[in-house]
matplotlib code that plots the C-alpha trace (Angstrom):
import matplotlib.pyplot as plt

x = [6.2, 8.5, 6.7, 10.0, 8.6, 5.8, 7.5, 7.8, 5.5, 2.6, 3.7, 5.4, 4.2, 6.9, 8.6, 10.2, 11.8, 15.7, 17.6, 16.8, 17.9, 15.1, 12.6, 10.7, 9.1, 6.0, 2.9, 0.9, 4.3, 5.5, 7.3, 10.8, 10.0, 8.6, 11.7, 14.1, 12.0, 11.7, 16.0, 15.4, 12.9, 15.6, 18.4, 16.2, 15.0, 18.9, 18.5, 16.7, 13.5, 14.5, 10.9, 8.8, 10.6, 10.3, 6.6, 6.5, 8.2, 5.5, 2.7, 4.1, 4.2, 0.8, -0.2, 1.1, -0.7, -4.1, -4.0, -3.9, -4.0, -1.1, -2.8, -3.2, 0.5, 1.3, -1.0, 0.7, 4.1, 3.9, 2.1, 5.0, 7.2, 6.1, 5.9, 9.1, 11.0, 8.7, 9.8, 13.1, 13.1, 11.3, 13.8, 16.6, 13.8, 11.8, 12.6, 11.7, 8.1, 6.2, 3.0, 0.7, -1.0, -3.8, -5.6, -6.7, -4.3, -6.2, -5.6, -3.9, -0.9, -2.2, -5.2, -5.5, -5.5, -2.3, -0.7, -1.6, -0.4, 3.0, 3.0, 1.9, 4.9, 7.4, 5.9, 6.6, 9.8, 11.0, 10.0, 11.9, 9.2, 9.1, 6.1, 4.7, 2.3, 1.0, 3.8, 1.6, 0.5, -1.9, -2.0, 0.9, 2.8, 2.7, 3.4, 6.8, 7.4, 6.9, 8.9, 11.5, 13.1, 14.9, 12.4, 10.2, 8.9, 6.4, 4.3, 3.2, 0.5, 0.0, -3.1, -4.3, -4.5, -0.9, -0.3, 3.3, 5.5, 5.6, 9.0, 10.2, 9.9, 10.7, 14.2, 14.5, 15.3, 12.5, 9.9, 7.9, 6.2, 3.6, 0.8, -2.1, -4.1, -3.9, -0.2, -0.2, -2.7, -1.0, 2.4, 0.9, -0.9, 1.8, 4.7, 2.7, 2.2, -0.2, -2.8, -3.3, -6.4, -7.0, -9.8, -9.9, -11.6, -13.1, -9.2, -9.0, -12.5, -11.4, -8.2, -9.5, -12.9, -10.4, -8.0, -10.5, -12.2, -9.3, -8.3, -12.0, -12.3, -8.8, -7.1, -4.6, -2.2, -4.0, -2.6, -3.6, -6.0, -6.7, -8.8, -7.4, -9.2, -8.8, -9.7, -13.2, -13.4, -16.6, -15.5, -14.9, -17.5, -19.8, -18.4, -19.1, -23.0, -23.2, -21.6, -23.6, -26.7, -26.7, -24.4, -24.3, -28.3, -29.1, -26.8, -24.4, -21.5, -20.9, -20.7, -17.5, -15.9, -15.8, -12.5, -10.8, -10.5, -10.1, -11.0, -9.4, -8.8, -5.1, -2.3, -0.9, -3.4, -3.3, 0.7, -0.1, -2.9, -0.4, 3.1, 1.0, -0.2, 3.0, 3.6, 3.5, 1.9, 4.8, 3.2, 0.9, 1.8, -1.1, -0.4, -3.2, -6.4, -3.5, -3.0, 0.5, 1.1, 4.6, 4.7, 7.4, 6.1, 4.0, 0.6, 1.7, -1.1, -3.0, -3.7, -3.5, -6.5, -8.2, -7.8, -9.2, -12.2, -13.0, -12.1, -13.2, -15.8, -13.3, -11.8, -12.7, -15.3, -13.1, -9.8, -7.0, -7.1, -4.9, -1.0, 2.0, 4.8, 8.1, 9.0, 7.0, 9.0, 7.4, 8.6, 12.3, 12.9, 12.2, 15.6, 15.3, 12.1, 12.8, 13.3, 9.8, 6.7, 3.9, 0.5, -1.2, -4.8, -7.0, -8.4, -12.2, -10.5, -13.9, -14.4, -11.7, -12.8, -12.4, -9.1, -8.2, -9.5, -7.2, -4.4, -5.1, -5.8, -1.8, -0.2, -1.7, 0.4, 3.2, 4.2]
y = [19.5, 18.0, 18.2, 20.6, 23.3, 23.9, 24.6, 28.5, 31.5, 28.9, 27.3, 30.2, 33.8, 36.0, 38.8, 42.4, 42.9, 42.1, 44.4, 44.6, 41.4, 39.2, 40.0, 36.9, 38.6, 39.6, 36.7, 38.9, 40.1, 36.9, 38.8, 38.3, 34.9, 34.1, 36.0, 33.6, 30.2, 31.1, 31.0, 27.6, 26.2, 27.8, 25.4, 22.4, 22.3, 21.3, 18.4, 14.9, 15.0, 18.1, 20.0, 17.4, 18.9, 22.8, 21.6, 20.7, 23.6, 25.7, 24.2, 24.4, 28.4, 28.2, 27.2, 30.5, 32.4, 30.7, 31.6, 28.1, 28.2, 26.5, 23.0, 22.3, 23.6, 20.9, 18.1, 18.8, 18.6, 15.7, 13.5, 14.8, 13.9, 10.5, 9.8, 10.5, 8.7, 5.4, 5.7, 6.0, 3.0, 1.2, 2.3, -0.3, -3.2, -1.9, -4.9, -7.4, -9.3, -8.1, -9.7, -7.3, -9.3, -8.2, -9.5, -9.0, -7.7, -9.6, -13.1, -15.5, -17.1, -20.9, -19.6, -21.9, -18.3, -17.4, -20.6, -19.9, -16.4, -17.8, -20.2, -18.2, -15.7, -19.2, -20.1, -17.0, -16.1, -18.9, -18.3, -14.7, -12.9, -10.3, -9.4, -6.5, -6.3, -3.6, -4.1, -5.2, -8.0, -11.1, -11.9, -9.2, -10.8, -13.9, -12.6, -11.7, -14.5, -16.9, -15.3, -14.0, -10.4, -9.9, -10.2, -7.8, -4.4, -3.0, 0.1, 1.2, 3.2, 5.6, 5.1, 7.1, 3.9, 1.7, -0.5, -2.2, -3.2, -6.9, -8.3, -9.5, -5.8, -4.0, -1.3, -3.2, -0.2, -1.1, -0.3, 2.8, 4.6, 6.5, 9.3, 8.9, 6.4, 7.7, 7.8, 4.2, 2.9, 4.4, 2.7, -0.5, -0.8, 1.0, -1.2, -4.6, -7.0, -9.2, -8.5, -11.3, -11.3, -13.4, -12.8, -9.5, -6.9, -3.3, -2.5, -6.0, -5.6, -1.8, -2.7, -5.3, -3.2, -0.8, -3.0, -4.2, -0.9, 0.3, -2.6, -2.9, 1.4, 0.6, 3.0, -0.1, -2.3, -5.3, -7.9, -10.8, -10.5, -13.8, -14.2, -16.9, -19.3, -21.5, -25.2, -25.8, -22.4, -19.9, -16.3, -15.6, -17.3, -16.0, -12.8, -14.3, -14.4, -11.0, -10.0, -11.9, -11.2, -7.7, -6.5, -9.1, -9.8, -5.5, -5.0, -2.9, -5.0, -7.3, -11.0, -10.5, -8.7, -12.0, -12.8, -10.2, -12.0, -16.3, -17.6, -20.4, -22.4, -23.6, -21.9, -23.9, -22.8, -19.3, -19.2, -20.8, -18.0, -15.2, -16.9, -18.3, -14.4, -13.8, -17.2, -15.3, -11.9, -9.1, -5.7, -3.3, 0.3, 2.2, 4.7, 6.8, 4.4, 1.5, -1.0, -2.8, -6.0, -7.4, -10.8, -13.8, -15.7, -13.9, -16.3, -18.1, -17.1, -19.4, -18.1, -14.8, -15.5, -16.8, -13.8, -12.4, -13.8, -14.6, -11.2, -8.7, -7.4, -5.5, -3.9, 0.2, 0.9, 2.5, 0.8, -0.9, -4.5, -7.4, -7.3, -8.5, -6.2, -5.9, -2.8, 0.1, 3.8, 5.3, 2.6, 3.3, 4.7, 0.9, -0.8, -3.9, -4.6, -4.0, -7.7, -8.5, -9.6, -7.2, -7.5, -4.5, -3.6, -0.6, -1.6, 0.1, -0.3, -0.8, -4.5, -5.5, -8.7, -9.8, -8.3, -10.6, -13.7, -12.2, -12.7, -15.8, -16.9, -15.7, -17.7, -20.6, -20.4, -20.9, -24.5]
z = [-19.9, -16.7, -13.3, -12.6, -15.3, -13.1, -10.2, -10.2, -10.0, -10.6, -6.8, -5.1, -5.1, -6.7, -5.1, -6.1, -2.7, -3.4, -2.5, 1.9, 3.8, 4.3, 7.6, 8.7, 11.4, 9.9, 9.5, 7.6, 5.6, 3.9, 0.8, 2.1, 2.8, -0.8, -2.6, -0.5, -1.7, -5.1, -4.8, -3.2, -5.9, -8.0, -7.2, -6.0, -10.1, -10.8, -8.2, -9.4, -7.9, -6.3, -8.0, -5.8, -2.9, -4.1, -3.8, -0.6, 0.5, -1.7, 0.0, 3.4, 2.8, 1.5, 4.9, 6.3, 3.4, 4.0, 8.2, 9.1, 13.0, 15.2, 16.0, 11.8, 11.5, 14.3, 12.4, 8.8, 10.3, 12.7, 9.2, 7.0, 9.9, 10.6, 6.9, 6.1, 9.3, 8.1, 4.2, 5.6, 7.5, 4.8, 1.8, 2.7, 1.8, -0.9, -2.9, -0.5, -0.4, 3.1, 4.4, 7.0, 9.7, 11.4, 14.7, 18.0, 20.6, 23.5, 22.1, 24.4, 23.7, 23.9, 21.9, 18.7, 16.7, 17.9, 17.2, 13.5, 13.3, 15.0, 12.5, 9.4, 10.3, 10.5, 7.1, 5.4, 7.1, 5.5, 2.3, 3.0, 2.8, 5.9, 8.4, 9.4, 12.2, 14.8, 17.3, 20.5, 21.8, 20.8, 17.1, 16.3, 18.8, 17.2, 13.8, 14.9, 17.1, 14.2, 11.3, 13.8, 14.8, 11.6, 9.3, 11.2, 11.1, 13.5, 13.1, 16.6, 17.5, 20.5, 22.5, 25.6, 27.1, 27.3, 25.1, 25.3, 22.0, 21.9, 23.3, 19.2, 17.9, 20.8, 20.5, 16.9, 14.6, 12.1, 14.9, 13.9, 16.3, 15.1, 16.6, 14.0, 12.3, 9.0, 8.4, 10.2, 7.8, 4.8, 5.8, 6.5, 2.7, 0.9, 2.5, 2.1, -1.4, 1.1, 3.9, 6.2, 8.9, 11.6, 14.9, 16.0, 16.5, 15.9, 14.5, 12.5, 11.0, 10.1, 8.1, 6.7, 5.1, 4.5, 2.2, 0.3, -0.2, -1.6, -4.0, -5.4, -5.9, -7.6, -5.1, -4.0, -6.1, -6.5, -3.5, -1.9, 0.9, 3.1, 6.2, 8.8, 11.3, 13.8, 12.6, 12.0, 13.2, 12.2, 12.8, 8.8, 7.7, 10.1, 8.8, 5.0, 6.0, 6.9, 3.8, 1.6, 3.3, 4.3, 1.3, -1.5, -1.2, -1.4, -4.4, -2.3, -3.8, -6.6, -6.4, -8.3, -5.7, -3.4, -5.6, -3.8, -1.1, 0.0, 3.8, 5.3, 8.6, 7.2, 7.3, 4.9, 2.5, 3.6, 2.5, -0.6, -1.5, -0.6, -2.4, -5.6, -6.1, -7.2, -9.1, -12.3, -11.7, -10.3, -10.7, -12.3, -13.6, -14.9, -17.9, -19.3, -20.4, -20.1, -17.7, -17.6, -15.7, -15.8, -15.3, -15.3, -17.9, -21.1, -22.3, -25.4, -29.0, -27.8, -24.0, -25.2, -27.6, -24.6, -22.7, -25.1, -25.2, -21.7, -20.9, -22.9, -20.6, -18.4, -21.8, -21.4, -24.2, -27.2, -25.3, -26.5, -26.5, -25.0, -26.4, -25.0, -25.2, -23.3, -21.0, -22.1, -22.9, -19.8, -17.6, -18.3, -14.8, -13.7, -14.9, -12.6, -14.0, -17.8, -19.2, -18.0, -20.7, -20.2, -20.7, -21.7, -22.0, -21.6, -18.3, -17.1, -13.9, -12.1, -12.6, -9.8, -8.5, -12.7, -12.8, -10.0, -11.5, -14.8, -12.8, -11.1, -14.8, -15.5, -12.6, -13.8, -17.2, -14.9, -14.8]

ax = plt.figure().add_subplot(projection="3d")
ax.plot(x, y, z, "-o")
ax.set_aspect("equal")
plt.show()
């Protein structure tokens, strides 16, 4: 059954009344209104995607029908709203690579952390990858003064306390403004195929747990996540300790999810982490039990054998095992990516910091 065939009395309350014109003046009343959706949903199901949209004009009457008071009628609409103004200004470069910096807004700009967020953002610019950072000052700052106006988005948050757009970003048409956290957050980790950290922070330490909560919970596409410090500096691996000690030493985490992430004090090395994730490794789709990784290059019978041996302890129990196949029936929406190799497995999705080292195992095929 299509998405689209659900998209009728199931979503939308059906209504007799036909024959009177339609009176919306009634809360309590909403039968006029339901009879005139259920014509919308009609012709949105003759639109492509057009039953995704009847749903959110479903659940948007369901608010009405559930007495949800003004202020969480203003919060649903001003998320929906920022949402779809950032996707919009996202769509134009869906296919480009973007890195998110993080940081603290209060670092100097002769600060030795700066200079390496200016110089990460050079680094990647020029490898056309494009940088998104909070749009203020200190370490975001830096991001776009490095890689440079063009290749910059910035997603801008409104505090009760000012906070003014960094001069690189400011009027640019890809800076975002937005009210809430949330809808910021989501933006940032759904634009980004990298997360890169440097000093900060309550904010900083927040999206960086939060990244790498969601990428070991298998809630994120797996991507690169690298903390940055000063030379010789000690704020990472000061933060290293605590980990190990406090979470690593009670059994709150695994040792193997320490491969979700790499610390450095070079910024050469911290480019190298981010671009070599993608040396052979493009993308995962998960279908049912099935995880499918596209990749540049497939492992020859030999690797593949390997795989299979070194990695058979993230293979769900009753799963299908390692194959290489090309593009997959249900990926035939994705045209650009159909003369890929796939791997396919039947991932327990779980064991993420192995699934990492699977495909840090893949880009070293690549020559």
């Amino acid at each position: 059954m299509k998405e689209s065939d659900t998209t009728d009395s199931s979503i939308i309350e059906q209504s007799q009344e036909t024959a009177e014109p339609p009176n919306f003046a009634s809360r309590a009343d909403l039968t006029a209104v339901h009879a005139a959706a259920n014509a919308l949903v009609e012709m949105l199901k003759k639109i492509d995607d057009g039953d995704l949209v009847a749903e959110l004009i479903a659940n948007s009457l369901k608010l009405l029908r559930d007495g949800s008071n003004r202020g969480d009628l203003k919060l649903v609409n001003r998320s929906f709203k920022e949402l779809r103004y950032a996707l919009k200004i996202f769509a134009p470069y869906r296919d480009v690579r973007k890195v998110s910096i993080f940081g603290s807004a209060r670092t100097p700009i002769d600060d030795p952390d700066y200079l390496a967020a200016a110089e990460f953002g050079k680094k990647m610019a020029a490898l056309r990858w494009m940088v998104i950072t909070g749009a203020g000052g200190g370490i975001m700052a830096a991001g776009h003064g490095g890689a440079g106006r063009d290749p910059s988005f910035g997603l801008s948050i409104r505090l009760p306390f000012e906070q003014k757009t960094n001069e690189f970003i400011a009027d640019d048409p890809k800076l975002i403004n937005f009210k809430y956290f949330f809808t910021r957050k989501l933006m940032f980790l759904r634009s980004s195929h990298a997360v890169v950290l440097f000093p900060g922070g309550f904010g900083t330490m927040d999206e960086g747990f939060e990244v790498l909560t969601l990428i070991q919970t298998g809630k994120s596409t797996p991507m690169p996540i690298v903390m940055v410090d000063r030379p010789g500096g000690r704020f990472w691996t000061a933060w290293q300790e605590y980990v190990e000690q406090h979470l690593l030493d009670r059994k709150l985490i695994s040792p193997e999810d320490f491969h979700l992430y790499k610390i450095t004090d070079s910024v050469d090395v911290a480019v190298q982490e981010v671009v070599n994730f993608y040396k052979n490794f493009h993308s995962v789709r998960y279908y049912r039990d099935d995880v499918i990784m596209r990749l540049h290059k497939a492992p020859n019978e030999s690797q593949l054998n390997e795989i299979r041996a070194n990695f058979k302890d993230i293979i769900l129990k009753g799963g299908s095992d390692f194959r290489v196949t090309a593009a997959l029936p249900v990926e035939a929406s994705e045209e650009p990516l159909a003369a890929m190799p796939r791997l396919v497995f039947g991932f327990n999705k779980k064991d993420q910091g192995r699934f990492r080292v699977l495909i840090d195992y893949l880009n070293g095929i690549v020559g």
